[in-house]
VEXDREN-2710 file (C-alpha; in Angstrom, 1 decimal):
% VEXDREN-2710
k/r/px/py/pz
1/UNK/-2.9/5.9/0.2
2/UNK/0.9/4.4/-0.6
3/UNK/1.3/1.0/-1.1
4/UNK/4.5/-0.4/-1.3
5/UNK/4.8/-4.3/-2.7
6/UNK/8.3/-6.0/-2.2
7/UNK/9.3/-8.8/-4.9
8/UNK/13.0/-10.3/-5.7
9/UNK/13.5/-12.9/-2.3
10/UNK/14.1/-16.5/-2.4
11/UNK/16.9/-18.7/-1.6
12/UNK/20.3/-18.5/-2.6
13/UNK/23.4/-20.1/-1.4
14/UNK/26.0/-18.7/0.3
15/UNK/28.0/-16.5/-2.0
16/UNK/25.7/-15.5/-3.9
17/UNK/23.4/-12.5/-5.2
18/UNK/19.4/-11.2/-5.0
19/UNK/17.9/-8.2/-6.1
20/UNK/14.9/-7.0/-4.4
21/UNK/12.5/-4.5/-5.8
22/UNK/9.9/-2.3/-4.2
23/UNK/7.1/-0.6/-6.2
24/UNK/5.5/2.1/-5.0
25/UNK/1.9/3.7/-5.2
26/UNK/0.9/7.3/-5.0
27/UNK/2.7/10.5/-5.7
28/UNK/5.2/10.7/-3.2
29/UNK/7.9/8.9/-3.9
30/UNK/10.0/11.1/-5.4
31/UNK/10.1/13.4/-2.4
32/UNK/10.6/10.4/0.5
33/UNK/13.4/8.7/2.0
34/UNK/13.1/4.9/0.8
35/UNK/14.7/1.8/3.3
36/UNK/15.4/-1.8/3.8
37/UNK/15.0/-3.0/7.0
38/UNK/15.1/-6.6/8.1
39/UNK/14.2/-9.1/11.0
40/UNK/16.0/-12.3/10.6
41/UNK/14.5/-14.9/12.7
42/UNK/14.1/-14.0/16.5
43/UNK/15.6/-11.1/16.5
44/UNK/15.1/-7.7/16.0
45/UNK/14.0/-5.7/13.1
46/UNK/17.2/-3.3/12.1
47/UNK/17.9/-0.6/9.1
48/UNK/19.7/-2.0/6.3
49/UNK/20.0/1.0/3.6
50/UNK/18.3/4.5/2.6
51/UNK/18.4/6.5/0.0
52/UNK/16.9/10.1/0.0
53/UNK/15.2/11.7/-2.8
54/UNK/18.3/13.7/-3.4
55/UNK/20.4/9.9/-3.8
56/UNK/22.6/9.9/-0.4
57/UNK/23.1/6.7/1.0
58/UNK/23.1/4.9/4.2
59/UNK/24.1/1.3/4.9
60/UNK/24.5/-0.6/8.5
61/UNK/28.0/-1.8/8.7
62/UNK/27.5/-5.1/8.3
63/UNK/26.3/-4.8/4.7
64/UNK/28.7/-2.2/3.1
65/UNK/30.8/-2.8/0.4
66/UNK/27.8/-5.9/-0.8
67/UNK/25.2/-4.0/-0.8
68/UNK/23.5/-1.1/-3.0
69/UNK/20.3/0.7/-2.9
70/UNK/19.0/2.7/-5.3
71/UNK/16.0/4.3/-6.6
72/UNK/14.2/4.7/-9.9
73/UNK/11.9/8.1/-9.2
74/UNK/10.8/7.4/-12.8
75/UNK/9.3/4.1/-11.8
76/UNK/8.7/4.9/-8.2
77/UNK/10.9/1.8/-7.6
78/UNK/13.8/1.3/-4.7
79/UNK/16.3/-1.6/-5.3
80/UNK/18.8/-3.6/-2.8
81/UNK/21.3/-5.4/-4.9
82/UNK/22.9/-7.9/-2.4
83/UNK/26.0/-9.5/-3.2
84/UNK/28.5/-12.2/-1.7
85/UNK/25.7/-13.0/0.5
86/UNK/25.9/-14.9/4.1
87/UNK/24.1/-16.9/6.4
88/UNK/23.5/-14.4/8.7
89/UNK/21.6/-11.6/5.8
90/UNK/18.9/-14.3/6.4
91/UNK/15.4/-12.3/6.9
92/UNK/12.6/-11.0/6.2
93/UNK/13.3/-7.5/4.4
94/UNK/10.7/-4.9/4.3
95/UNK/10.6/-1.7/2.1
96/UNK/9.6/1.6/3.9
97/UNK/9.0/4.7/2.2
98/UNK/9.2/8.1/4.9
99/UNK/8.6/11.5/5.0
100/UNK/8.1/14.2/7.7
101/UNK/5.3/12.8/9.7
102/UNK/4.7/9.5/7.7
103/UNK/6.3/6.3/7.1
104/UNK/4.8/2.8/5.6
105/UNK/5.5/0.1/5.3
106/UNK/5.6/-3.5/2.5
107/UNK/4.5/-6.6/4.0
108/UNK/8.0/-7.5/3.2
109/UNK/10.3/-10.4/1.7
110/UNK/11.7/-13.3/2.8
111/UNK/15.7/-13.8/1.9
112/UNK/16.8/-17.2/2.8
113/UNK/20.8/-17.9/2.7
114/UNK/21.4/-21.5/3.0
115/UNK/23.5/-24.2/1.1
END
């Protein structure tokens, strides 16, 4: 059974920086794909970032060149540095850890950009 528990959200005003962390339970880690998704409010949920177990990267456009995601296989931990943040990254963000025929979930984060 994997467990994934999200911490790091909160509010921060515009401009400025979070860094969520997602723990992970069990013994894959190592050999899954770990993401950030998020749902801001009334809208969809949408990819943010992966990372595979090898340590290639994927961002939606909106977020590149603020954000990074990385792993720690040692502490089965994913991070999302977010930087020069917005309005608009306002959302619930929710840790996913996948594999061939799997993929779970955190009961995710809330991120709230606001002055």
């Amino acid at each position: 059974q994997v467990q994934l528990v999200e911490s790091g959200g909160g509010l921060v005003q515009p401009g400025g920086s979070l860094r969520l962390s997602c723990a992970a339970s069990g013994s894959i880690f190592s050999t899954s794909v770990m993401g950030w998704y998020r749902q801001p409010p009334g809208k969809q949920r949408e990819l943010v970032a992966d990372i595979t177990s090898g340590g290639s990267t994927n961002y939606v456009d909106s977020v590149k060149g603020r954000f990074t995601i990385s792993r720690d296989n040692a502490k089965n931990t994913v991070y999302l540095q977010m930087n020069t943040l917005k309005p608009e990254d306002t959302a619930v963000y929710y840790c996913t850890l996948a594999g061939l025929g799997y993929m779970y979930w955190g009961q995710g984060t809330q991120v709230t950009v606001s002055s």
